[in-house]
matplotlib code that plots the C-alpha trace (Angstrom):
import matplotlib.pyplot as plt

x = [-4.9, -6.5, -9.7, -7.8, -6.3, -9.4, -10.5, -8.3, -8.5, -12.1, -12.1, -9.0, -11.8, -14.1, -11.7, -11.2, -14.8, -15.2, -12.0, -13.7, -16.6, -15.0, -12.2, -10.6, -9.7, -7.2, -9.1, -9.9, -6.6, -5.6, -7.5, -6.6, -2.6, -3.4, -4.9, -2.1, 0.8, -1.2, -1.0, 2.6, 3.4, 1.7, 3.5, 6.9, 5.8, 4.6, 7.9, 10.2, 9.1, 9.3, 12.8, 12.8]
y = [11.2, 11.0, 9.8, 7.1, 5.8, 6.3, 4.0, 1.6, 1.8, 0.9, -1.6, -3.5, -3.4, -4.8, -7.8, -7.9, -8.3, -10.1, -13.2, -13.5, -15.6, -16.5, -16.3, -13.3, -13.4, -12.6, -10.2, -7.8, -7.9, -6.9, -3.6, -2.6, -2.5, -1.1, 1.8, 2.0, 1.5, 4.2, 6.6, 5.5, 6.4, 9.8, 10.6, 9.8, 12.3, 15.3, 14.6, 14.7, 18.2, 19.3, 18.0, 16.0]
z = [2.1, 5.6, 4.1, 2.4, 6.3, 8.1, 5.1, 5.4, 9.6, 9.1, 6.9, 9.2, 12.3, 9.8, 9.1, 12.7, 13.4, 10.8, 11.6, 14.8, 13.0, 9.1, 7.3, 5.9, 2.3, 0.3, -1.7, 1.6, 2.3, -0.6, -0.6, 2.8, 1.4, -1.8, 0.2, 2.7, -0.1, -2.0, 1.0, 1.9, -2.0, -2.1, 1.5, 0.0, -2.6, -0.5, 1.9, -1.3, -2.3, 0.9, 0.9, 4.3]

ax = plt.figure().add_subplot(projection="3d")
ax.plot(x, y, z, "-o")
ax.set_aspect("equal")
plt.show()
């Protein structure tokens, strides 16, 4: 799951990078929250067996 956030951490200071000169799109948007709403589901997960 960490891989997944450092992902998704390094492909925001892409966008950011990248808004300074064009347009971000939908698409890369997109990807960064499927990654986070992945991690945020498989958190809920791990949190629910632990019982917090």
């Amino acid at each position: 799951m960490s891989e997944k956030l450092e992902g998704a951490a390094s492909l925001l200071t892409m966008l950011e990078d990248k808004a300074d000169r064009k347009q971000i799109t939908a698409a890369e948007l997109a990807a960064v929250c499927c990654i986070v709403e992945t991690c945020a589901s498989d958190l809920d997960e791990v949190l629910e067996k632990l019982d917090f």
